[in-house]
LOVO-514621 format. One record per residue: z, x, y of N, C-alpha, C in turn; residue in three letters. Coordinates in pm, whole numbers, padded with zeros to 5 digits, always signed. Layout:
BEGIN
ZXYZXYZXYALA...
***
This chain:
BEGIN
+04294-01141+04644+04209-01215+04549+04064-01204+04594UNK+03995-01216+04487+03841-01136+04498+03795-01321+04462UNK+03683-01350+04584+03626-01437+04547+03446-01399+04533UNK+03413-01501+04414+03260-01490+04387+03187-01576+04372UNK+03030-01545+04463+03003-01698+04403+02883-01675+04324UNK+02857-01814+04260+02775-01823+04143+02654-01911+04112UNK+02655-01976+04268+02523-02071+04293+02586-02235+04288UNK+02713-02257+04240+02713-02398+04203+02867-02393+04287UNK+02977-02255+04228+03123-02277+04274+03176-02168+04258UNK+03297-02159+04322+03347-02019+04354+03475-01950+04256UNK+03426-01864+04189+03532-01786+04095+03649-01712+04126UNK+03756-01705+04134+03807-01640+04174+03906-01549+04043UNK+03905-01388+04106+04010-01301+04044+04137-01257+04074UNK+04209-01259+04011+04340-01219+04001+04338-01040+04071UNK+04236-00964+04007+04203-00854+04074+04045-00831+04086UNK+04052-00691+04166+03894-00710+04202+03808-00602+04113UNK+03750-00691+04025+03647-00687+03952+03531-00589+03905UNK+03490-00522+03833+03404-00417+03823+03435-00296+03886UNK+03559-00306+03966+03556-00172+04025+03680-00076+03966UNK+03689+00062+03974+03743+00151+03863+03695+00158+03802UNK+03603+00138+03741+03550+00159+03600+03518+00325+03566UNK+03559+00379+03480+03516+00493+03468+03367+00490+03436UNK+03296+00560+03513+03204+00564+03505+03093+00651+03369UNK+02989+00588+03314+02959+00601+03208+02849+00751+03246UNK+02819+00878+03172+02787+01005+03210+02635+00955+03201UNK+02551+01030+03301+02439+00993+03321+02377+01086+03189UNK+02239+01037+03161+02160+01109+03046+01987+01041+03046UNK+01910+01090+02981+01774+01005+02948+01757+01019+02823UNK+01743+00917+02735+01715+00912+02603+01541+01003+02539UNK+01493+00983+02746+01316+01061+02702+01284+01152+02797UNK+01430+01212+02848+01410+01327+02964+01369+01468+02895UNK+01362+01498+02753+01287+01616+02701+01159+01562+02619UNK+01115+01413+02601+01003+01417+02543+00905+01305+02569UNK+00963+01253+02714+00852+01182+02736+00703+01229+02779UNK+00704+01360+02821+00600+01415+02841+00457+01396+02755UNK+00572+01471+02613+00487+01446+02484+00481+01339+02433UNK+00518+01225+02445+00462+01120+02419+00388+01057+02552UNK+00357+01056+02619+00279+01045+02711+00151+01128+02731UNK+00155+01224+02645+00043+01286+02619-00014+01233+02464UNK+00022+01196+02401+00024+01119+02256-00084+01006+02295UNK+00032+00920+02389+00003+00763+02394-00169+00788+02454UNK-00192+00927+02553-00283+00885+02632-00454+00896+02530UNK-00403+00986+02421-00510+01000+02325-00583+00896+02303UNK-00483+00761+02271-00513+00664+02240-00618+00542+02317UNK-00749+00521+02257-00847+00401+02343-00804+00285+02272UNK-00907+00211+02385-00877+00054+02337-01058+00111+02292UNK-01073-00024+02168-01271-00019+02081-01312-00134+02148UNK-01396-00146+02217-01481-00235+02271-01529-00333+02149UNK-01550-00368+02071-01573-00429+01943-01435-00469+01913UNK-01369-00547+01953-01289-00645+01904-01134-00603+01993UNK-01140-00503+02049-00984-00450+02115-00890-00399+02070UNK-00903-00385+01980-00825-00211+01899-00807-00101+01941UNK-00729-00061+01869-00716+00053+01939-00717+00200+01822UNK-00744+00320+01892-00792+00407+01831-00756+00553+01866UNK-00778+00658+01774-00737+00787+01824-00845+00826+01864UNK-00923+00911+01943-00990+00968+02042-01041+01088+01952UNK-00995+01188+01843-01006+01221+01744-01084+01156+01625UNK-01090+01009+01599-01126+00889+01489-01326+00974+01529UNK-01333+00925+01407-01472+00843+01422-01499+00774+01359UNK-01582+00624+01454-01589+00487+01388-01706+00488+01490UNK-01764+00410+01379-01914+00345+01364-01904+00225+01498UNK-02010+00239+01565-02002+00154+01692-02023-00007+01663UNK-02060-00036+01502-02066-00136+01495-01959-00167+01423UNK-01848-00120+01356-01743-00138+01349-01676-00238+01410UNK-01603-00327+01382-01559-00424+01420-01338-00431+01396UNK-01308-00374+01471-01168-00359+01498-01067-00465+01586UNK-01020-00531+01527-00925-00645+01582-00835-00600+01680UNK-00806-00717+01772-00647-00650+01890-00531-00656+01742UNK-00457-00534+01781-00343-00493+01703-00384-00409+01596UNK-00502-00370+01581-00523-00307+01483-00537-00165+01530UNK-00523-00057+01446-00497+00085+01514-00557+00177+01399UNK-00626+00269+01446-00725+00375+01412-00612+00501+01433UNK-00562+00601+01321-00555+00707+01387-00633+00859+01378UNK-00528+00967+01392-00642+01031+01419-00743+01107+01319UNK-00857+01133+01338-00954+01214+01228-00999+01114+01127UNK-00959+01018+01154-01028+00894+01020-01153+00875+01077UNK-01221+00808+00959-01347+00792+00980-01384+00645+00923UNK-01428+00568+00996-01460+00424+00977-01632+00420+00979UNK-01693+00356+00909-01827+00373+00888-01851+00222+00955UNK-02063+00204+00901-02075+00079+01008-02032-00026+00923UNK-02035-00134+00980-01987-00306+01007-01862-00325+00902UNK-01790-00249+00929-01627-00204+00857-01584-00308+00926UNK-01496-00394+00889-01436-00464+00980-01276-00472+00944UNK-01163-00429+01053-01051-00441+01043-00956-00546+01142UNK-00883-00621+01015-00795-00704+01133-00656-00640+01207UNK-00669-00758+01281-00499-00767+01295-00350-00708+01241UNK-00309-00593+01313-00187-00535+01251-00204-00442+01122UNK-00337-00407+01088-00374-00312+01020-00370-00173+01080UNK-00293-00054+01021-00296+00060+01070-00374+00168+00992UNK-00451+00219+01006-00546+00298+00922-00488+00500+00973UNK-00415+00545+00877-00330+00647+00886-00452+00743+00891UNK-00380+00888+00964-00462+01027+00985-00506+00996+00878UNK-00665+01089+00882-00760+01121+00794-00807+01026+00724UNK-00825+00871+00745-00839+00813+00598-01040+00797+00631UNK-01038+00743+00530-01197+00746+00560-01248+00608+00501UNK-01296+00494+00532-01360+00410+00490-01505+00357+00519UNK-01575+00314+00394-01794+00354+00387-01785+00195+00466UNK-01888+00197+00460-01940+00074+00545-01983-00035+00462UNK-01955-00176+00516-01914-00296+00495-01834-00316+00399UNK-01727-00263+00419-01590-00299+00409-01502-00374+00517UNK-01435-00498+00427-01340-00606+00512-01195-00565+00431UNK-01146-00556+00614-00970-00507+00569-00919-00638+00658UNK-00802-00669+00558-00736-00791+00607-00641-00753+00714UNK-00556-00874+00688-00427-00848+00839-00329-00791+00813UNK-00246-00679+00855-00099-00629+00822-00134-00487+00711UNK-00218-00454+00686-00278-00366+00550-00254-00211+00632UNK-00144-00167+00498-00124+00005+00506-00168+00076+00427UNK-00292+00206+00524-00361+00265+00453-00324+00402+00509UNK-00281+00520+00387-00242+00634+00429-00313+00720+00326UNK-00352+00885+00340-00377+00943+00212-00497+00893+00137UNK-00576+00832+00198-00724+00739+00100-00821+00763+00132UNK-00909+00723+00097-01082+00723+00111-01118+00582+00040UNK-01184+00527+00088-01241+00394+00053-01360+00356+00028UNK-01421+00318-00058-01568+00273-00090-01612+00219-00004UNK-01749+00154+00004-01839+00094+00069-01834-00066+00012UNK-01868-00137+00114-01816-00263+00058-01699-00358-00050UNK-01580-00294+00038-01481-00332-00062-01404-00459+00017UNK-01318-00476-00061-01249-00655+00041-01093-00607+00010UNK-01039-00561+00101-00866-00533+00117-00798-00602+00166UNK-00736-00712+00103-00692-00841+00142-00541-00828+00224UNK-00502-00896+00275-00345-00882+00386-00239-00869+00319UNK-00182-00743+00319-00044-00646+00337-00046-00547+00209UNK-00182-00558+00186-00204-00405+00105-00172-00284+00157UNK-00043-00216+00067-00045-00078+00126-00046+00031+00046UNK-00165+00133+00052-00251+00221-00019-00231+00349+00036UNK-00153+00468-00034-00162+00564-00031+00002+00605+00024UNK+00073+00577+00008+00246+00600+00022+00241+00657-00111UNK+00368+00741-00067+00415+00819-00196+00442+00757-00306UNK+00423+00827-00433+00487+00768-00534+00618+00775-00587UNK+00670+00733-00685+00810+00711-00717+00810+00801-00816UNK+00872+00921-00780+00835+01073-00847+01005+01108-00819UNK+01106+01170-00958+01229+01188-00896+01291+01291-01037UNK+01367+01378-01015+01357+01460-01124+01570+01472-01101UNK+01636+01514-01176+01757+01571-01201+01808+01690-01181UNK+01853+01768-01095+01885+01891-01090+02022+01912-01174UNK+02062+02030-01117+02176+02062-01190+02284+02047-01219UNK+02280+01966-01064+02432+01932-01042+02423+01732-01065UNK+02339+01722-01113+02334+01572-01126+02236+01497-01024UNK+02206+01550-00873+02166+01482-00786+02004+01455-00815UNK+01992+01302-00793+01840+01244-00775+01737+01327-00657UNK+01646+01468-00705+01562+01513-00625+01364+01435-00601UNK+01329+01416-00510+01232+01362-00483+01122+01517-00508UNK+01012+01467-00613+00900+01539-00654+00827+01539-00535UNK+00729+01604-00504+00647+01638-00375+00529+01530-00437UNK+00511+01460-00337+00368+01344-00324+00238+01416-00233UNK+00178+01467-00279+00075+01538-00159-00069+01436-00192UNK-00095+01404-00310-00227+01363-00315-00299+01243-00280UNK-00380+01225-00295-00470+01073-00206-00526+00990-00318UNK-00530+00864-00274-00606+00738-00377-00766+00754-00291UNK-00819+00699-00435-00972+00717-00406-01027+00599-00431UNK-01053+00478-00370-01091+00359-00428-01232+00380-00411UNK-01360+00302-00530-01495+00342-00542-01501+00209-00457UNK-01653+00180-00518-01736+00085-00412-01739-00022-00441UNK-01731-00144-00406-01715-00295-00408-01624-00322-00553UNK-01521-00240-00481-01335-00286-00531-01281-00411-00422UNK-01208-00499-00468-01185-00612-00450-00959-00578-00485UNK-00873-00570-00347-00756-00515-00394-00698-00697-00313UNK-00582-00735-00419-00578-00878-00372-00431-00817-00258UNK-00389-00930-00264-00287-00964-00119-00154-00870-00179UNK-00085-00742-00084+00017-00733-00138+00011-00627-00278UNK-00076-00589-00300-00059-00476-00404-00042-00358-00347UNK+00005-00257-00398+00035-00142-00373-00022-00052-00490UNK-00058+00073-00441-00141+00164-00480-00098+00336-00457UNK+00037+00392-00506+00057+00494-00464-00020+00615-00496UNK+00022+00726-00367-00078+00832-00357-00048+00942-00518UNK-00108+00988-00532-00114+01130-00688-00015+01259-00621UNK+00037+01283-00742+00099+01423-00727+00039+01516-00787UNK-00002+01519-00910-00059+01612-00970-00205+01592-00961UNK-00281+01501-00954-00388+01430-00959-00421+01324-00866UNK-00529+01297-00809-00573+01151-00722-00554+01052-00833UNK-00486+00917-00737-00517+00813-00803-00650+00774-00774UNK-00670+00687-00894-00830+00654-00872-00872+00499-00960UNK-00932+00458-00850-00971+00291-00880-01140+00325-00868UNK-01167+00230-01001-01347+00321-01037-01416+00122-00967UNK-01516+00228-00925-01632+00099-00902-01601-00068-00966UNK-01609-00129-00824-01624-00250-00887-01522-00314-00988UNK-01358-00244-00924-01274-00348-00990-01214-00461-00928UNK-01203-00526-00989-01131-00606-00889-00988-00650-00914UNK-00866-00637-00866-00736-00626-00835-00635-00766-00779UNK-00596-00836-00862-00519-00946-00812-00412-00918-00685UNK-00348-01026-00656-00213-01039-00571-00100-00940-00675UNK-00035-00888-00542+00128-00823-00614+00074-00753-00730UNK+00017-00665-00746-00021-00555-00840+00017-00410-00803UNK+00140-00366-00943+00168-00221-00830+00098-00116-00916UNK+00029-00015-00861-00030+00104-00987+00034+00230-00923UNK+00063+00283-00996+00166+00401-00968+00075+00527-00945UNK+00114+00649-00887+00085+00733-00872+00032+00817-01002UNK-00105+00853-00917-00197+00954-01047-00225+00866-01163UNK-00232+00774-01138-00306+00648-01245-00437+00592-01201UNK-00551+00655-01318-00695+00614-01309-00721+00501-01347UNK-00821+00436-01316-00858+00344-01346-01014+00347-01340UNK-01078+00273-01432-01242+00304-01478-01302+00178-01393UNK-01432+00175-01388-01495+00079-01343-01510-00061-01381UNK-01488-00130-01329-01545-00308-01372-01429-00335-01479UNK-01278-00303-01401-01186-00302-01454-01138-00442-01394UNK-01065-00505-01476-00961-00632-01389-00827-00659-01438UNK-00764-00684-01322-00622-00673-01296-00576-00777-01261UNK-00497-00921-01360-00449-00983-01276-00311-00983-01214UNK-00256-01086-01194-00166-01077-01068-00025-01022-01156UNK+00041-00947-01053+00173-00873-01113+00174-00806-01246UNK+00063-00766-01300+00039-00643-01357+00112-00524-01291UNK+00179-00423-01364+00222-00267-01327+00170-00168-01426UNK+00142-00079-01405+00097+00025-01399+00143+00170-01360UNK+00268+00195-01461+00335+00330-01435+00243+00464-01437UNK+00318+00541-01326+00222+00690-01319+00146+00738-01422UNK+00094+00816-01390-00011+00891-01478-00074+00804-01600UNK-00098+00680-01644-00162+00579-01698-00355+00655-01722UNK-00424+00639-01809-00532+00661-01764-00585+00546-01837UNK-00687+00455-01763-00758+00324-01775-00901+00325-01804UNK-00957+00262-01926-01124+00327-01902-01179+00209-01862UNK-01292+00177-01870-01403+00070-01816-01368-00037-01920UNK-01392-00114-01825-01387-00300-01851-01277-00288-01968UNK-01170-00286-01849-01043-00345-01944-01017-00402-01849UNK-00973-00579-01908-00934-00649-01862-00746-00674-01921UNK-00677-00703-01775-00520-00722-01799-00473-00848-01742UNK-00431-00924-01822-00351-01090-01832-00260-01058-01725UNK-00191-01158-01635-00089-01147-01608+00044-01102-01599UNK+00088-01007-01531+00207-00954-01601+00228-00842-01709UNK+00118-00773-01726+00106-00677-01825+00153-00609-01797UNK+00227-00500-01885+00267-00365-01797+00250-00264-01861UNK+00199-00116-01816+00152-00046-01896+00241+00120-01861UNK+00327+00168-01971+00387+00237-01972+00340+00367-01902UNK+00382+00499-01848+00304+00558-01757+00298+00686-01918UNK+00196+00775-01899+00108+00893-01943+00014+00814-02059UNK+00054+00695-02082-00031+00667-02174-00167+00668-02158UNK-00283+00633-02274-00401+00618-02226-00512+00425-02305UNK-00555+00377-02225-00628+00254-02271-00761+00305-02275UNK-00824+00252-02384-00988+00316-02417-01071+00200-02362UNK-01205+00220-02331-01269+00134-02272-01276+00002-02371UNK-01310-00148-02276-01317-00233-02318-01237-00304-02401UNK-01101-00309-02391-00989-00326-02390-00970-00463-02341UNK-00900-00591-02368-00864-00697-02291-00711-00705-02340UNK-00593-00735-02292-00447-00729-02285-00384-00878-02226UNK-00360-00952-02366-00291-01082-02310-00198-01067-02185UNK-00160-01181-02131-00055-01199-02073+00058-01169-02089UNK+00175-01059-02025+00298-01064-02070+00308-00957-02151UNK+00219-00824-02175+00186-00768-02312+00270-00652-02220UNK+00312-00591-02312+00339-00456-02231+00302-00312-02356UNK+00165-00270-02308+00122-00131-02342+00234+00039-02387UNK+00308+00073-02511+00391+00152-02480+00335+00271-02561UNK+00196+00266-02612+00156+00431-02667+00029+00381-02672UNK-00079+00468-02675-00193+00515-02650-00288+00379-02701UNK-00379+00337-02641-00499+00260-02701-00601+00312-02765UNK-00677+00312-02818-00793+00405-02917-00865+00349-02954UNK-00843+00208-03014-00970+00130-02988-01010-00024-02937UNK-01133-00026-02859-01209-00158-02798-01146-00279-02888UNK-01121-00370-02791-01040-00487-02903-00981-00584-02804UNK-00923-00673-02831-00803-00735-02760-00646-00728-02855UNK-00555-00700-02715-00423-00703-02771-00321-00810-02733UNK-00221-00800-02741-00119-00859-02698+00034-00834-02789UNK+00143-00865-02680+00260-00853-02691+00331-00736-02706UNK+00505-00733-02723+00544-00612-02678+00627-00575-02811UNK+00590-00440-02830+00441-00393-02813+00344-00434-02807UNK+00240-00366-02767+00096-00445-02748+00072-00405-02907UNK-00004-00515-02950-00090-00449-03110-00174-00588-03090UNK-00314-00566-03202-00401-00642-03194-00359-00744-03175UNK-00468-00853-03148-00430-00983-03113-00413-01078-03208UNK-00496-01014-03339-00466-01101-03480-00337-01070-03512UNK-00258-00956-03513-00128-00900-03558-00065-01013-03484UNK-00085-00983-03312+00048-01072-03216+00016-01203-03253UNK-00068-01246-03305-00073-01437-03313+00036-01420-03443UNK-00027-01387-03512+00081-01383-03714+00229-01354-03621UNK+00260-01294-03554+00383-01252-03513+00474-01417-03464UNK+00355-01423-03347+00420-01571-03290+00424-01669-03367UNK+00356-01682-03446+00315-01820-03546+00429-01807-03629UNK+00475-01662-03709+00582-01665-03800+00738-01698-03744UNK+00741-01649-03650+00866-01700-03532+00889-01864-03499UNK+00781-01931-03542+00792-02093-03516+00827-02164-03665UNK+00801-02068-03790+00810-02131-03937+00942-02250-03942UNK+00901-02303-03979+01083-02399-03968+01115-02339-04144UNK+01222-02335-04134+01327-02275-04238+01405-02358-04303UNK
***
């Protein structure tokens, strides 16, 4: 009998314990690549301006202002008094102008960013889009995503929207829109300047958006279609063929707004 002790009292076995064991085959999970990641990791600085960290490759503006947890990689370019928080990762190549504020948790891949824009916490900008075609044999094939979002200058993107990258075309957000919470715009969908978006609006691919159209809540706008400038879109409306002219709409379909009131009003007639 195998006795053991345990700091307080003594255990005892019937047999002795841990031993026989076939022994488990030795291996290293990083004996062919820790090298290369150790040559990776070492690329990487900490930014004296706030404790971030960065690729060695980057270039960022010394007055740049980079939070601990936040990460630069490589060949991007951060301009001056950019300021990034906390848990923000700013992917190869992206490029953002100066005085621009990026919030906390925000994924940026595939982009270029205006000058003074406000990217509020867990925006993530420039992931592929939802591109998927049928082959022959039935199976769901994924379309190639290569292209980049282009946001202009003092764009305003709220908490949580998403912004996928173009396949055939850049997506593109024009000057000076500003973008609610939970807003998704799909890949290769333009958008014009001094545009507004409120919250949980969608925006299927290839969409093209002109200047100062404003969208209600919840709108959704079918993808290749096109909206003409100066456009406003109740709440709830969902867009399913072409706009053509300046106006306000509503409902689904969208059609003028005098049409959708007669619509709702006749739906309440008591009978």
């Amino acid at each position: 009998m195998t006795m053991v002790a345990t700091g307080r009292k003594l255990l005892s076995f019937t047999s002795t314990p841990f031993l026989n064991l076939n022994p488990l085959p030795h291996f290293s999970l990083f004996s062919t690549s820790y090298s290369s990641f150790s040559d990776f990791s070492d690329k990487f600085k900490k930014w004296e301006n706030g404790g971030g960290t960065f690729h060695e490759s980057a270039c960022i503006d010394s007055t740049a202002f980079l939070d601990v947890g936040a990460i630069v990689h490589s060949e991007s370019v951060v301009a001056s008094n950019v300021r990034i928080a906390s848990g923000t990762v700013v992917g190869p190549s992206v490029s953002i102008a100066h005085s621009t504020k990026i919030g906390y948790n925000v994924s940026l891949n595939n982009c270029s960013i205006g000058d003074s824009c406000v990217i509020h916490s867990g925006v993530c900008i420039g992931q592929d889009g939802f591109g998927f075609y049928v082959d022959g044999d039935g199976n769901m094939i994924k379309k190639p995503q290569k292209l980049n979002v282009i946001i202009g200058n003092n764009v305003e993107i709220g908490a949580n929207t998403c912004i996928d990258r173009g396949s055939w075309r850049d997506t593109v957000i024009g000057d000076n829109s500003k973008i609610d919470n939970l807003v998704q715009i799909g890949h290769n969908v333009v958008i014009g300047k001094n545009c507004m978006l409120c919250g949980q609006v969608g925006i299927a691919g290839s969409a093209t958006i002109g200047d100062y159209v404003t969208m209600g809540g919840r709108v959704a706008v079918r993808d290749h279609v096109s909206i003409t400038s100066k456009v406003r879109l109740a709440a709830l409306s969902c867009v399913t063929k072409n706009i053509t002219e300046p106006g306000d709409y509503g409902g689904f379909p969208a059609v003028s707004i005098y049409k959708w009131r007669r619509q709702v009003a006749s739906s309440f007639v008591v009978r």
